[in-house]
Every structure is written in structure tokens, then in C-alpha cells.
C-alpha positions in Angstrom: -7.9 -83.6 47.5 -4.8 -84.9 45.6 -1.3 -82.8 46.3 -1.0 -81.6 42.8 -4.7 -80.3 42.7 -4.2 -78.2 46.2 -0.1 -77.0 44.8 -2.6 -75.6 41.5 -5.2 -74.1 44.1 -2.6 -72.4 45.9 -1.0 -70.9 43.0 -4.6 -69.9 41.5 -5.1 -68.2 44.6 -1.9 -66.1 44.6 -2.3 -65.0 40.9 -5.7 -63.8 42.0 -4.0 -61.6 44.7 -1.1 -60.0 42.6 -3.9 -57.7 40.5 -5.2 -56.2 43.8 -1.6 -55.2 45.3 -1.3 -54.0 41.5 -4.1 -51.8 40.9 -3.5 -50.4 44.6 0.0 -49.6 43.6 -1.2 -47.9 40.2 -3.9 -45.8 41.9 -1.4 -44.2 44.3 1.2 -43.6 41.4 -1.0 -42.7 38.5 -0.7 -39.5 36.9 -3.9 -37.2 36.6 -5.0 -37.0 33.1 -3.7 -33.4 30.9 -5.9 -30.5 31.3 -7.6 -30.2 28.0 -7.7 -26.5 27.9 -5.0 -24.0 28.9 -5.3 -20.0 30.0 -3.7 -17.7 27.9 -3.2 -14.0 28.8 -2.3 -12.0 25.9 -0.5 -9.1 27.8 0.0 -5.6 26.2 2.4 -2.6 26.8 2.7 1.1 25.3 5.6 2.2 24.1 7.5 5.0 21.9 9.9 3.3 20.0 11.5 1.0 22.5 10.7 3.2 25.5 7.6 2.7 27.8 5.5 5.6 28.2 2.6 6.7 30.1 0.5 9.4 31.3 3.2 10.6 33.7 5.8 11.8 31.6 6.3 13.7 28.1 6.6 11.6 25.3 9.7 12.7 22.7 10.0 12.4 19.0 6.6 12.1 17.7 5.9 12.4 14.6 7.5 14.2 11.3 8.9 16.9 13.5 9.2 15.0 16.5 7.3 17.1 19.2 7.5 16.3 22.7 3.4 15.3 23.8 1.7 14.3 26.7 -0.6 11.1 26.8 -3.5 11.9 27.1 -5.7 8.9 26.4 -5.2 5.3 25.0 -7.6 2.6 24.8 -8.8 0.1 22.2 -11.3 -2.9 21.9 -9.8 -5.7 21.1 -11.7 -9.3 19.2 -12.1 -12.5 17.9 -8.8 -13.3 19.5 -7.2 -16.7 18.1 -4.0 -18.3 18.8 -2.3 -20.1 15.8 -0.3 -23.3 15.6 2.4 -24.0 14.0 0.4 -26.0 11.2 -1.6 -22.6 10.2 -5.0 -23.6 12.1 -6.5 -21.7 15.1 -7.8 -21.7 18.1 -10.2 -19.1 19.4 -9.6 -17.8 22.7 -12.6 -17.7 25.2 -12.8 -14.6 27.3 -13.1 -15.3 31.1 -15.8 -13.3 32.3 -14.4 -9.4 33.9 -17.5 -7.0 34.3 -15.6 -4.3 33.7 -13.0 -5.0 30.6 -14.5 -8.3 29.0 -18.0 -8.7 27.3 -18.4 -12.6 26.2 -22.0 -14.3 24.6 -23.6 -15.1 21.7 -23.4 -11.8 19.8 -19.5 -11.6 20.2 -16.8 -11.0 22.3 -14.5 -8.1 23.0 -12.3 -7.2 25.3 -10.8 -3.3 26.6 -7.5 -2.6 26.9 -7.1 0.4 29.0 -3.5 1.8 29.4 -4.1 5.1 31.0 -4.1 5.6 34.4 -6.5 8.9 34.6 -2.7 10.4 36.5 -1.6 13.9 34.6 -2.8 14.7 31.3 -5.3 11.3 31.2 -7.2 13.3 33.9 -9.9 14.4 32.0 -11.7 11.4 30.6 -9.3 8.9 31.9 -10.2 6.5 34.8 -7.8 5.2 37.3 -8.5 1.4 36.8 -6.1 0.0 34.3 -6.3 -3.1 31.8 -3.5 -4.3 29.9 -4.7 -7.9 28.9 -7.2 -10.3 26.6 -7.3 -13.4 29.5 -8.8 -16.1 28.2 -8.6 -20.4 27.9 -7.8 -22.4 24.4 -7.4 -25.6 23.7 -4.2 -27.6 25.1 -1.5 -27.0 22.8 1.4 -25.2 21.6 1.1 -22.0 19.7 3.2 -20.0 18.0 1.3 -17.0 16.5 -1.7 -15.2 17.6 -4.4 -12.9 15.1 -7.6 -10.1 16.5 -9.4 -7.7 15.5 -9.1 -4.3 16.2 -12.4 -3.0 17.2 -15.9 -3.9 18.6 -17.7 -6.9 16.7 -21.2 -5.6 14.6 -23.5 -6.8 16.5 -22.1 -5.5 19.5 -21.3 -2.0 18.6 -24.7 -0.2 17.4 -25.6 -0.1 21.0 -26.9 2.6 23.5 -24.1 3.2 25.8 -26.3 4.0 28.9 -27.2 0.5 28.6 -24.6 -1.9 27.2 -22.5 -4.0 29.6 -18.8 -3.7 30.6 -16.2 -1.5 28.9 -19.6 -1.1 25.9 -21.4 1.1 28.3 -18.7 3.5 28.8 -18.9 6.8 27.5 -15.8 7.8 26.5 -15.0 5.5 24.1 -18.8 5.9 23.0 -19.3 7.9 19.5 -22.4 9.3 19.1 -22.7 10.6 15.7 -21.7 7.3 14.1 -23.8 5.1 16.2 -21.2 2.4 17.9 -17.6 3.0 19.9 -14.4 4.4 19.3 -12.3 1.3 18.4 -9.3 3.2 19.4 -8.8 6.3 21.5 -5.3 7.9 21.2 -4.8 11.4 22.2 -1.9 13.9 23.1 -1.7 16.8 24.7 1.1 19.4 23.9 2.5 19.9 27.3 2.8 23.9 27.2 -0.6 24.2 25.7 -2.0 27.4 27.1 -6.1 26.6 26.8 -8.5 25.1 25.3 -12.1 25.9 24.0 -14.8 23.6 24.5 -16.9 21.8 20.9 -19.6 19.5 20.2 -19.1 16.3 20.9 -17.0 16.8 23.7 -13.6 17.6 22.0 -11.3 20.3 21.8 -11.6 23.3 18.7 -8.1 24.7 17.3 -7.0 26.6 19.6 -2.7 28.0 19.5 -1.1 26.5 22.4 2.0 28.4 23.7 4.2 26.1 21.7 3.1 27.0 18.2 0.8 23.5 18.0 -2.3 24.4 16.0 -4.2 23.1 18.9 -3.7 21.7 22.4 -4.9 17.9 21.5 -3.8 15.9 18.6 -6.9 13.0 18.3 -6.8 9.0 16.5 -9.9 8.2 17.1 -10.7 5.1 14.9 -13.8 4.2 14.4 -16.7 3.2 11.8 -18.0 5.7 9.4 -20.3 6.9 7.4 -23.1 4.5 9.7 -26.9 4.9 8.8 -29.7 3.8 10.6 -31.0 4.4 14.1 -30.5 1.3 16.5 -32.8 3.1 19.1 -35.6 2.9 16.8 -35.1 -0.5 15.5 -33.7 0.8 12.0 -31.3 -1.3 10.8 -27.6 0.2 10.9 -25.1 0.1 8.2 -21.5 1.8 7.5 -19.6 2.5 4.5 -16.0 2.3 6.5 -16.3 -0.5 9.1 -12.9 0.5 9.7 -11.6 -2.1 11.2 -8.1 -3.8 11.4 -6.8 -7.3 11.3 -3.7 -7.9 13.2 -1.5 -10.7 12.8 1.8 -11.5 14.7 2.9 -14.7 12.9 5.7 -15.5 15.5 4.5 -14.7 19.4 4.6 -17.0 22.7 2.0 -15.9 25.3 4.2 -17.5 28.3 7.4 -15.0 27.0 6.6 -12.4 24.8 4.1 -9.3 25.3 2.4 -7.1 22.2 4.2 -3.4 22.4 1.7 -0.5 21.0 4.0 1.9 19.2 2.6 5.6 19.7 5.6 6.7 17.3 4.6 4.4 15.0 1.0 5.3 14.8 2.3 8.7 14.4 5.4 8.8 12.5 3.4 10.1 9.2 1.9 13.3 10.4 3.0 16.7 12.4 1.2 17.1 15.5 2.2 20.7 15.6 0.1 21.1 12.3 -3.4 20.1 11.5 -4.4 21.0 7.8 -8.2 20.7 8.7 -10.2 22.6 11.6 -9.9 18.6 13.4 -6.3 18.4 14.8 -5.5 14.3 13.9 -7.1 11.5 12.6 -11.3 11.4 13.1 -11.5 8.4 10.9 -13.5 10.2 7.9 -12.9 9.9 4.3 -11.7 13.6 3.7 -9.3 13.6 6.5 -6.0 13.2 5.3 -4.2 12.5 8.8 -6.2 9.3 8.5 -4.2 7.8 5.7 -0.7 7.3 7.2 -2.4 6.0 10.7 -5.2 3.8 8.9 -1.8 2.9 7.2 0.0 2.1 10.1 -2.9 0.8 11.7 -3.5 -1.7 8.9 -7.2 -0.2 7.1 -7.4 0.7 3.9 -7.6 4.6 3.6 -8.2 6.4 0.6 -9.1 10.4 -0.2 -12.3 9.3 -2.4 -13.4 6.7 0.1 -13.9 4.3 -2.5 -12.9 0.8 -1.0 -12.3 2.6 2.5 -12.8 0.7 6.4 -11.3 -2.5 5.2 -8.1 -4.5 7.0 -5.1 -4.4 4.8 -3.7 -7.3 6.3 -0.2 -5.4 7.0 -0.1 -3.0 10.3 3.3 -1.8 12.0 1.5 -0.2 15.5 1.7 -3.7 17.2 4.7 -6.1 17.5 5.7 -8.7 20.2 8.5 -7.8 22.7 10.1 -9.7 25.4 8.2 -9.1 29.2 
């Protein structure tokens, strides 16, 4: 072999060498490749105003002559949750699986949020297991807004309680009469209330409390109305008032920010004190005239004929993001 043709060899062989110390290098170095989804926990807190509150302490300034209450009660079912970019489009949030807040499959998704603790006035129906967050995964991105739906999806709702999974099966936010769940449970309790008596459907009649209210629970229950149709016999079921709300927070960050609920905002329209019907609150019917400033409020239309009622308005004021 000629010197030129062994100086090419050797320089053949080295070039093949220099790829292998390469890629060894690059292996050890490489980055691992971007998660393609991210977790998202869409965190919730209930306040009066700007102060927290809870079933521990008496709540001051509610409504238009700004009694002092008790929490006693508040839970809603929160769906379809999606998280918006900053180019308008969405991205729906998948529910990780939680037996007892979160129900996820083909018929829908809902989650509970629970923020009573069953402590003090929350006794009664309340449990002691709290829940104050939608936990779920998107798409990797970066999101700027986020958009649900108060309440429990259709196909979900006209279910036996006894039965249904998670937060569907339990009872207290179940509503007989109307065939589905109490999207939204809000109750207060005058804090000198001096009795109650017992009613169907497991709520409290008028009855004077020792503070002049016209009875010792103020309700917003929010759910559909005016529901036909017997799911336990396989009728089909349909309501007049789905009742319920689209929420939108056009500027919120997950990783920072937290959703307040604003009991005095729900509120701020009517006197607790005073009840012009024998139903303290708002019961979600269409002759109910509590209803209309907290369907207002709440963001579903509300109207004394009931024409057009049980629709989302689009515009809310209960729910707003605030730092954690």
C-alpha cells in the first residue's frame, strides 16, 4: 500500500470515529422533549366583598339592608371547563379522575365545589370534606382567560341520586321535584334565629326569628325548572328554565390568580330580613321575584312571565379572579 493511500485510510478512519464520541456526547446532554399537556387547577375561594368567609363566623352587610348571616351552605357544579388563549380559541380542560368531587366520561363532565366545612351553621346538611378546585390537564400552552358552565351537563343531571356516581349521588344537592341537582346551593342562617319548623322537601317554612327575619334561612338554590318527564320510567325529560349560567373571566392565570365567589354580590339585590313569598330567597321559579336580581347576578336570564327564562346572559358579577 502506497503512503498517500494509508495517510487517506487513516483519516477515513478518524472521521468515522468523531460521530460516535458525538452522538455519545449529545445523548448525555440532550434535553427531554416538552410535555405536551399541562395540569391546571382552577382554585376557588368565598368571599363577602374582599373578605373571606366561612361557616365559622357571621357574615356582615348582606344584602339591601345589610344583615349580619351565618353560612349555612355553599356548593355548586361546575362544567365544560375551557381555558382560552390569547388568540380567542380554547382548550377544554380534562378532569382527573376524584370519586368524590369529579365525574368524567362520555355523557359529560362536572366537577363539585364544596366550600363548607359541615363546622357551625353548615352542620346540618354540610359534610366535613372540603373541595375548592376543577384539577384537570390541557394542552401545553399559555392561557390567558378561562369560560364554564354553572351547573350539571343534561345528560348528567336527570339521574336517580341513590345511584349516580361522585358528588351526582349526593343528596343534598339533589332536587327531587324537578328531576336533576341543585346547580347551586347557597344558604344563610340569621344567627339569632330562635327556631325553625320542619317542610316538605326538607326545608325550613317562615318562621320569625328573634331578629325580626321573616324566617331563620334565606335559600339560592339554582336549579332547572319547570322539568317534565320521569327518568325512572324511561320518559324522556325536558325543562322550560335550564337555568344555567355561562361564566367567562376574559383575563385569569391559573399559576397566580384564584376565582373569588361574592356572597354579597349574589345578594346585594334583595333583603334577607324580608321574603315577599311564603319561600324566604331565590327557589329558581318563574314567580319568584328574589330570583331576578341573583339570576342577574348570577348571569341567567330571569323574567316575571317566564317567557325566555333559564338562559346564560353572558354577563355575571358573582365570580371574578383575585390574587392567591
Amino acid at each position: 500500500m502506497t503512503r498517500p493511500t494509508m495517510v487517506h485510510l487513516a483519516i477515513g478512519i478518524a472521521a468515522l470515529a468523531l460521530p460516535t464520541t458525538a452522538l455519545a456526547h449529545d445523548d448525555h446532554t440532550a434535553a427531554k422533549p416538552a410535555s405536551k399537556t399541562q395540569t391546571v387547577k382552577l382554585r376557588f375561594a368565598a368571599v363577602a366583598g374582599s373578605t373571606p368567609v366561612s361557616c365559622d363566623a357571621p357574615i356582615a352587610g348582606l344584602g339591601t339592608s345589610a344583615q349580619t348571616a351565618q353560612l349555612k351552605d355553599l356548593r355548586f357544579f361546575v362544567s365544560d371547563v375551557k381555558l382560552v388563549r390569547k388568540d380567542g380559541t380554547a382548550a377544554t380542560l380534562k378532569l382527573k379522575a376524584n370519586k368524590d368531587y369529579r365525574v368524567a366520561g362520555s355523557k359529560g363532565s362536572v366537577s363539585l365545589i364544596d366550600l363548607e366545612n359541615g363546622a357551625g351553621a353548615c352542620a346540618e346538611e354540610g359534610t366535613p370534606g372540603t373541595n375548592a378546585s376543577v384539577i384537570g390537564t390541557v394542552p401545553a400552552g399559555k392561557y390567558v382567560g378561562v369560560r364554564w358552565t354553572l351547573g350539571v351537563p343534561f345528560a348528567l343531571n336527570h339521574t336517580d341520586t341513590s345511584s349516580a356516581a361522585g358528588p351526582l349521588g349526593l343528596s343534598a344537592m339533589g332536587w327531587s321535584w324537578q328531576f336533576g341537582r341543585k346547580f347551586m346551593k347557597v344558604e344563610f342562617a340569621d344567627p339569632a334565629a330562635s327556631g325553625t319548623a320542619p317542610a316538605s322537601g326538607g326545608h325550613q317554612m317562615a318562621v320569625r326569628s328573634a331578629a325580626g327575619w321573616a324566617s331563620p334561612v334565606y335559600y339560592v338554590h339554582v336549579g332547572s325548572t319547570g322539568c317534565t318527564g320521569n327518568p325512572a320510567t324511561g320518559a324522556a325529560v325536558a325543562c322550560l328554565a335550564p337555568n344555567r349560567a355561562d361564566v367567562k373571566l376574559a383575563k385569569f392565570n391559573p399559576a397566580t390568580q384564584q376565582v373569588a365567589v361574592d356572597v354579597k354580590e349574589l345578594l346585594a339585590g334583595n333583603d334577607l330580613a324580608k321574603s315577599p313569598d311564603m319561600m324566604p330567597g331565590c327557589m329558581s321559579g318563574p314567580v319568584d321575584p328574589e330570583c331576578e336580581s341573583e339570576f342577574k347576578a348570577l348571569g341567567i336570564r330571569w323574567s316575571a312571565d317566564g317567557k325566555a327564562n333559564g338562559k346564560p346572559t353572558g354577563s355575571q358579577s358573582v365570580f371574578r379572579p383575585i390574587n392567591r
